[in-house]
C-alpha positions in Angstrom: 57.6 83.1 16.6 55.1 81.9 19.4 55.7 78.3 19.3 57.1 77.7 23.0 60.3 75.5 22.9 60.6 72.2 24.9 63.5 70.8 26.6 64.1 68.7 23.5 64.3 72.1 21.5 66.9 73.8 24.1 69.0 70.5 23.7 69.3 70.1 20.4 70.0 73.7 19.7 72.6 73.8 22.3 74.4 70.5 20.9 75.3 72.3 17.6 77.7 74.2 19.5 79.5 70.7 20.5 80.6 71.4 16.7 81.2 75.0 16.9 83.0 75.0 20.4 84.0 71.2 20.3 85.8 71.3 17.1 87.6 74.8 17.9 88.6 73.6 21.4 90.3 70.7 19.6 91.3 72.4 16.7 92.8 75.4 19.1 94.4 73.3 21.5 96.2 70.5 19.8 96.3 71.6 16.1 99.5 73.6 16.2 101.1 71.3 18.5 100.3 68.0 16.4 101.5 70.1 13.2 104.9 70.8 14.5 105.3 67.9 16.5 104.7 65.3 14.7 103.8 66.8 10.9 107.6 68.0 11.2 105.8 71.8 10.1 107.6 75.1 11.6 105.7 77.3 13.9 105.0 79.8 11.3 104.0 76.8 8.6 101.1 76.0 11.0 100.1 80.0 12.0 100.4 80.4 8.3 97.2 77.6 7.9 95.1 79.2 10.0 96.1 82.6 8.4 95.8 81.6 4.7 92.4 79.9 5.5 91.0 83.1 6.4 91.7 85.1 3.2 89.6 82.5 1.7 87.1 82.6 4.6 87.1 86.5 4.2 84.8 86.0 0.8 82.9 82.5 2.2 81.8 83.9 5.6 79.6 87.1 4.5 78.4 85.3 0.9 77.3 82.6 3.0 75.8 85.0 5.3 73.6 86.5 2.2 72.9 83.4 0.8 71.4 81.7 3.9 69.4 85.3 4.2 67.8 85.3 0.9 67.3 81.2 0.4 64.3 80.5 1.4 63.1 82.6 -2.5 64.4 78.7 -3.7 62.8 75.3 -3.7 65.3 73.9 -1.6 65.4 76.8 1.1 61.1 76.9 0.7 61.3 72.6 1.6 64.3 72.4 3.9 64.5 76.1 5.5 66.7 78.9 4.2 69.0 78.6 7.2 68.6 74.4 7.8 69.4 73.3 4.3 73.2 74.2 4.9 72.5 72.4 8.4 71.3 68.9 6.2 73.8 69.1 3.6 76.6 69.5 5.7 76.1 66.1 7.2 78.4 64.5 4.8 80.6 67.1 4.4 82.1 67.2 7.7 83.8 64.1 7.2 86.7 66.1 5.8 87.2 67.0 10.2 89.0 63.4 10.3 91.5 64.6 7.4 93.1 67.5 9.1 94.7 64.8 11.8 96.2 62.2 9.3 100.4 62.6 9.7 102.9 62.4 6.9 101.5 64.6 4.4 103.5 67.8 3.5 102.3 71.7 3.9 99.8 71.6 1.0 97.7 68.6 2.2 97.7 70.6 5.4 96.5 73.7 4.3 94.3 72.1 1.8 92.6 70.4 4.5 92.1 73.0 6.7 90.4 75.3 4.2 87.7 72.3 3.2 87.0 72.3 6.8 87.0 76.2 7.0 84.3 76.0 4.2 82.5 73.1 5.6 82.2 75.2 9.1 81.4 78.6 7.8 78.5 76.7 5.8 77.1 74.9 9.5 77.8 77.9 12.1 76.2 80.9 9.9 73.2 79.1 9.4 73.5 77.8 12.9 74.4 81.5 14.3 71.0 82.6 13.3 68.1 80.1 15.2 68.1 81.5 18.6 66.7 85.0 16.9 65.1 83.1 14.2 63.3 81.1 16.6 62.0 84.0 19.6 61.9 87.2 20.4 61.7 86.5 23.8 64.7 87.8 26.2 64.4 85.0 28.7 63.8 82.3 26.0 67.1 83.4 23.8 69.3 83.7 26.9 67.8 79.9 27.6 68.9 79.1 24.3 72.6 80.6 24.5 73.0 79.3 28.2 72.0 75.5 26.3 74.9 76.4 23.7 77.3 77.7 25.8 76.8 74.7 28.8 77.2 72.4 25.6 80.2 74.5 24.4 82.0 74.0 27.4 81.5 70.1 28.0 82.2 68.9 24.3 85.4 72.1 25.8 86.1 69.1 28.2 86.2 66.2 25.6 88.3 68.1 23.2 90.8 68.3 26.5 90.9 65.2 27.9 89.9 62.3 24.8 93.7 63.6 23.2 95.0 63.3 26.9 93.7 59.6 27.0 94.8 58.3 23.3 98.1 60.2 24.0 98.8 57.9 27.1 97.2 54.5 25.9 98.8 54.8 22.7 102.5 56.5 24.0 103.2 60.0 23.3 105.0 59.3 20.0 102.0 58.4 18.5 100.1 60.7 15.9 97.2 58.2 15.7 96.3 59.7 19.2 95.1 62.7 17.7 93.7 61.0 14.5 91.3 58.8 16.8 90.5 62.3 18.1 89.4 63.4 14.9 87.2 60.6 13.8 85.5 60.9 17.8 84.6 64.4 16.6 83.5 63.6 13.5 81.2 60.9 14.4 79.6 63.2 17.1 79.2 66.1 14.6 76.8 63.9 12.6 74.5 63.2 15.0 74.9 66.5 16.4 73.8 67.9 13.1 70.9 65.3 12.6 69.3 66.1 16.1 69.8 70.6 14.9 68.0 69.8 11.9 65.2 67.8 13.3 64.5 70.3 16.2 64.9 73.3 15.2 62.4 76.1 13.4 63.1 79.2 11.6 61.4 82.6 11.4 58.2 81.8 9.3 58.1 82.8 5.6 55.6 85.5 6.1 58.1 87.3 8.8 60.6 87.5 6.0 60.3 91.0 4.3 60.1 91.1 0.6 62.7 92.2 -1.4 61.0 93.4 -5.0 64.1 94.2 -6.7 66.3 90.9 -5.7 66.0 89.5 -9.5 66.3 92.3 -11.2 69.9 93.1 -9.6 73.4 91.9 -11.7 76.3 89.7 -10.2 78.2 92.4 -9.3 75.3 94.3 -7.8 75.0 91.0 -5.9 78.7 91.3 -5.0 78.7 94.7 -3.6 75.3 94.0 -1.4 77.2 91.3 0.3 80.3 93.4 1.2 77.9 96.7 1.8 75.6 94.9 4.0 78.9 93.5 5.4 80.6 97.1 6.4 77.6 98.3 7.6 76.7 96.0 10.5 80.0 98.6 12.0 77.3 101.3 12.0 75.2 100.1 14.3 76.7 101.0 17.8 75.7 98.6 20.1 77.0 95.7 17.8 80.8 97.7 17.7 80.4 98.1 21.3 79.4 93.8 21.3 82.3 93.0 18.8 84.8 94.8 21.6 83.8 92.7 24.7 83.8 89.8 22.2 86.8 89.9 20.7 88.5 90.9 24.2 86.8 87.8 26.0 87.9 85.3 22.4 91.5 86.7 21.9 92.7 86.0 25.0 91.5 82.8 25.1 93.0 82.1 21.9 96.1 83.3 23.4 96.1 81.7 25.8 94.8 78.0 24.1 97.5 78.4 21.7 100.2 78.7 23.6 99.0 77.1 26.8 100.5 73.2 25.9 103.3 75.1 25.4 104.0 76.3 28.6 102.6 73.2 30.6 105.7 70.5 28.7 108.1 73.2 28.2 107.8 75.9 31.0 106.6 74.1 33.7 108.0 71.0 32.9 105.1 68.4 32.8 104.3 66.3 30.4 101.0 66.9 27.0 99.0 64.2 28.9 99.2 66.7 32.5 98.5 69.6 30.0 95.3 67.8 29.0 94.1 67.3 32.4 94.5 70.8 33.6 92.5 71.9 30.3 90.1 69.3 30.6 89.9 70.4 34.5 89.7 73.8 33.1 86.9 73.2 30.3 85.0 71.4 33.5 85.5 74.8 35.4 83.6 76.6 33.0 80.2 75.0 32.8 79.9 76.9 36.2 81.5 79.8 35.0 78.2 79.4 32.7 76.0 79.0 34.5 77.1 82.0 37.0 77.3 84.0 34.1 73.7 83.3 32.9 72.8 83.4 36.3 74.0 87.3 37.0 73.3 88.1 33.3 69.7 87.2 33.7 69.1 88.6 37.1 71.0 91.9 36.4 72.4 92.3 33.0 75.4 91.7 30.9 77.8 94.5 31.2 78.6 93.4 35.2 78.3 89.9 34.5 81.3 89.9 31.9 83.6 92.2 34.0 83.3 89.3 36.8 84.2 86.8 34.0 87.6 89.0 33.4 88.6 89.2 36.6 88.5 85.5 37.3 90.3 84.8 33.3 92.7 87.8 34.4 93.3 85.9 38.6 93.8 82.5 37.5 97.0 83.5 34.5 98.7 85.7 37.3 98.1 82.7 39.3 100.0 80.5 37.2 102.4 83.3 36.1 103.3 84.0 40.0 103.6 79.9 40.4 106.3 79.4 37.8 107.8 82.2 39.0 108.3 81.8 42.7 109.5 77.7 41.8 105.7 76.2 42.8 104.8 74.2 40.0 105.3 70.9 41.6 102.8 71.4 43.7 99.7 69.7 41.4 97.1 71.0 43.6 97.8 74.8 43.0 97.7 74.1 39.2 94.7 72.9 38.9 93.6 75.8 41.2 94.8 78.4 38.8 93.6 77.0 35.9 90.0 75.9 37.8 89.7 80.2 38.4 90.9 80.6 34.7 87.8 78.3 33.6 85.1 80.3 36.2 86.1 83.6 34.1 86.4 81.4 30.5 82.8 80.4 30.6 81.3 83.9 31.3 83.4 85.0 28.7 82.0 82.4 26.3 78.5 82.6 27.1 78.1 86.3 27.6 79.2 87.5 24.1 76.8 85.1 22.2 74.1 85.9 24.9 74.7 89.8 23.7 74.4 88.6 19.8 70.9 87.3 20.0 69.6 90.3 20.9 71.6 92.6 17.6 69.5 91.9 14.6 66.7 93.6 16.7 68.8 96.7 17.1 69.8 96.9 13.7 66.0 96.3 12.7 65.5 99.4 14.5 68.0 101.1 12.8 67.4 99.8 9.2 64.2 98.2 9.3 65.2 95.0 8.0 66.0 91.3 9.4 69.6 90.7 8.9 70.3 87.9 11.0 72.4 86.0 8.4 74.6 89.5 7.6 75.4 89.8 11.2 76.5 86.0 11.9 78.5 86.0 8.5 80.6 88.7 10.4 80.9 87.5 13.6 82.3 84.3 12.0 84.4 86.2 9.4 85.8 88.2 12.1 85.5 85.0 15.1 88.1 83.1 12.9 89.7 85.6 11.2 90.9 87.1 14.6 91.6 83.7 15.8 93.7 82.9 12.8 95.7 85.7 13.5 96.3 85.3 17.1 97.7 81.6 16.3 99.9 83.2 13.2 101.4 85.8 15.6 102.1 83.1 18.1 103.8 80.6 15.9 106.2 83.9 14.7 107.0 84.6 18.3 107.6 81.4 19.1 110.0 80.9 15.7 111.6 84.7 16.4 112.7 83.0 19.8 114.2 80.3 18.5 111.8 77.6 19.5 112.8 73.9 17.9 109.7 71.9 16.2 109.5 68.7 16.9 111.7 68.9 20.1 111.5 67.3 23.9 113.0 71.0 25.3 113.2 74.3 24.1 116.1 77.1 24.4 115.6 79.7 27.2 114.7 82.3 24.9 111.5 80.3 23.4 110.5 79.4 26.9 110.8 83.4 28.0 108.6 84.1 25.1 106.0 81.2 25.8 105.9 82.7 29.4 105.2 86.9 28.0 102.5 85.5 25.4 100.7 83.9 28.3 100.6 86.9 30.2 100.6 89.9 27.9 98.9 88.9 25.3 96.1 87.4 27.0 95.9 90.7 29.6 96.2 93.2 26.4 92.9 91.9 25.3 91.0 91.1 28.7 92.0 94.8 29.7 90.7 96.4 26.1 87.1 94.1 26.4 87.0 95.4 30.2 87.1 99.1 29.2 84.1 98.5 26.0 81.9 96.6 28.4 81.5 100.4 30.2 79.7 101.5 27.1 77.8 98.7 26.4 73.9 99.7 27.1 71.1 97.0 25.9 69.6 96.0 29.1 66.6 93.4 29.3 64.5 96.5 30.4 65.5 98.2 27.3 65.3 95.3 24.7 61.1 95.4 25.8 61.0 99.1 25.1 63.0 98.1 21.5 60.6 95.7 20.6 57.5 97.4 21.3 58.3 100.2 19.8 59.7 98.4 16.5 56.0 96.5 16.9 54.5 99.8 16.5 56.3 100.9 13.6 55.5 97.6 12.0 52.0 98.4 12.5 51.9 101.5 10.8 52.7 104.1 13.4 54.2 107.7 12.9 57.6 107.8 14.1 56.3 111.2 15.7 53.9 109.4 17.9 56.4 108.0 19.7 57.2 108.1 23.4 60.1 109.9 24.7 61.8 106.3 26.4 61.2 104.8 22.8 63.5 107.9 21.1 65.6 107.6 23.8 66.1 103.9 23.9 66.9 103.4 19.7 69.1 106.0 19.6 71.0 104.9 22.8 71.2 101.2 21.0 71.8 102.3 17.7 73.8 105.4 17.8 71.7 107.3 15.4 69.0 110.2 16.1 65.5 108.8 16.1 64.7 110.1 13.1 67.4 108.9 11.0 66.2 105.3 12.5 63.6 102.9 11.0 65.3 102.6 7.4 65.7 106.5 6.7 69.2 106.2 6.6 72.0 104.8 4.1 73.1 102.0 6.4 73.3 98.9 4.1 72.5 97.8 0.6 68.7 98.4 0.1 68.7 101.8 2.1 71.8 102.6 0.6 70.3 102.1 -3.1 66.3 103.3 -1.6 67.4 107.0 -0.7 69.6 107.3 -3.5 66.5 106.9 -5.6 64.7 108.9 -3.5 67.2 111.7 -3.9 67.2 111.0 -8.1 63.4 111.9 -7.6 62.0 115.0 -8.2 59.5 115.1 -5.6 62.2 113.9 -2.8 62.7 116.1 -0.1 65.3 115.7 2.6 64.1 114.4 6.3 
């Protein structure tokens, strides 16, 4: 955990987003539009994809989570890296991107797709999830490494914009190749991408890793219920529930808003997909410095402030475009790309704050449970990343069917255009407004994660938990919602504590704490 990263480190690490943000941009952006344009699919045919695939993502997310946490007791995860070995075998795997974009196929080749890349996804991003606490401890140093991912988030953000706004126009906008050169782009980026991950990146070093005595002596279905115990009980640690609220606030309205922004650029405001993809690549542009302000106030001060300034902006530039359509504006180009350049400030705090905040969990939930959970806790947040995404795409393509909206159309009745309009604003200002209120109670500080640390440091040297200072009780129980004395693994929260005091009770020398 020493080893001090170079700028070749930071690069590489934040490229894998280019994957994780690159292919969801795309995916989020054009995927329902290319399915019911030109795959002749209805609006709740493509929601139902992104729906279905997360039932099935619901059991590979958290398994792959527990997998990637106790690999490294293999050959494989002892040579390659319990968390890298997914990274190396995924390389040929993720040729199955290109296959979501080929037209003519019916809904089963869609769906079939989809889910291959689902699993092909969940098996890069867990892993992935889990370097920039794998690879230091260090508050600056991690929030270098998110401000890497998130700065590469948003520009392969940009690409996934404007490469399907370019095809569209060299190749005519009747064309599905546009979107199928698109995919192979992607693909061919997300192989290097994932080359460069595996080459310069570490993990936590074997001896870090506690021991788990009992692992081989538990059954498959003792296997099963770890997964989904350790699973619920990430919930239990507070400042995590207080970090999935601001990040699910900051994500669902953006994929509100992505999914039904296309939408209301050709059918609401009248312009054509190629105009759509410059105001999002515009947008995308935007928020590399809505990172870079965000890391900028999130470093200086601390999160909490730095996200409610993201909102605001997010919140600004949709009334913007709201108020533009409205009062009869939208021919005015300039004032467009205005809107959406505010939208893109807020977007890119909202991005990079969240994933700033999940570095710094597994260290809270160490205090709480005395373990390293990394791969639990990113099994989660991409269970419940795409999950929630899934959703907020399903619910869209309803609306959109409910109001009579006409795949595969050049114009839509006025009822489907009312309800594009009232998804773009409500539904991406219902969740903006709930992340807003959570960010009030969130309370890990950078002065605060030293005081964590040190005092976890002290345990881990052998130190009586009533030795300790009054900041130290105060700060765990303030992250981790639990009195100080119920912290440190003398609790029931997950698997091994879970089955550890229940033996304890089933003893006859046990005696409660």
């Amino acid at each position: 955990m020493g080893r001090q990263p170079k700028f070749i480190n930071y690069l590489s690490y934040g490229l894998g987003d280019f994957l994780g943000a690159g292919a969801f941009a795309l995916t989020a952006a054009w995927l329902l539009y290319f399915l019911t344009t030109f795959c002749g699919l209805t609006a709740v045919e493509a929601g139902s994809i992104f729906a279905i695939a997360r039932v099935v993502d619901a059991i590979a997310a958290p398994t792959m989570g527990y997998i990637t946490d106790n690999f490294h007791k293999t050959k494989l995860g002892r040579r390659f890296g319990r968390r890298k070995f997914f990274i190396l075998a995924s390389i040929p795997l993720v040729l199955v991107y290109t296959l979501i974009w080929v037209d003519g196929f019916n809904y089963w080749y869609y769906l079939l797709t989809y889910i291959l890349f689902e699993l092909v996804y969940s098996m890069i991003l867990i892993p992935y999830d889990t370097l920039a606490a794998e690879m230091s401890n260090d508050y600056k140093i991690r929030s270098k490494f998110t401000g890497a991912r998130m700065f590469v988030a948003q520009t392969s953000a940009v690409f996934a914009a404007f490469i399907p706004g370019r095809l569209v126009e060299a190749l005519g906008k009747e064309n599905p190749h546009s979107f199928l050169y698109s995919g192979m782009i992607f693909t061919a980026i997300f192989i290097i991408v994932l080359t460069l991950i595996y080459k310069n990146t570490w993990e936590r070093p074997f001896e870090e890793i506690p021991v788990e005595k009992e692992v081989n002596k538990r059954t498959f279905l003792q296997n099963v219920h770890k997964i989904y115990a350790d699973l619920f009980s990430t919930l239990r640690v507070k400042t995590f529930r207080h970090h999935l609220g601001m990040y699910l606030g900051g994500y669902l309205s953006q994929d509100v808003f992505n999914a039904v922004f296309t939408y209301f650029v050709v059918f609401a405001l009248m312009k054509s997909a190629v105009f759509a993809s410059n105001l999002l690549a515009f947008m995308y542009v935007m928020q590399i410095i809505g990172v870079w302000i965000a890391m900028t106030i999130t470093i200086k001060l601390n999160p909490a402030p730095a996200f409610r300034t993201a909102i605001l902006f997010f919140i600004a530039g949709i009334f913007g475009f709201i108020l533009l359509q409205y009062t009869g504006s939208t021919n005015s180009s300039l004032l467009l790309f205005v809107m959406i350049g505010i939208c893109g400030l807020g977007r890119g705090g909202l991005n990079y704050i969240p994933w700033n905040n999940y570095a710094f969990i597994p260290d809270v939930d160490e205090a709480l449970t005395s373990q390293r959970r990394e791969g639990v806790f990113a099994g989660v947040m991409s269970l419940i990343r795409k999950g929630t995404q899934a959703l907020a795409v399903f619910l869209v393509g309803v609306a959109l069917q409910e109001a009579g909206f006409v795949s595969s159309s050049t114009s839509q009745p006025g009822s489907a255009v009312t309800a594009i309009i009232s998804i773009l604003m409500f539904g991406s200002l219902i969740f903006l407004i709930g992340g807003l209120i959570v960010s009030y109670r969130y309370k890990l500080t950078k002065e605060n994660h030293v005081v964590l640390l040190d005092e976890i440091q002290r345990l881990k040297n052998g130190g009586s938990k009533m030795n300790a200072s009054k900041e130290a009780r105060q700060v765990f129980e303030q992250l981790t919602g639990w009195e100080y004395e119920k912290t440190w693994g003398n609790n029931n929260v997950g698997y091994t504590n879970l089955t550890k005091n229940r033996e304890k009770k089933g003893s006859k020398n046990y005696k409660a704490v």
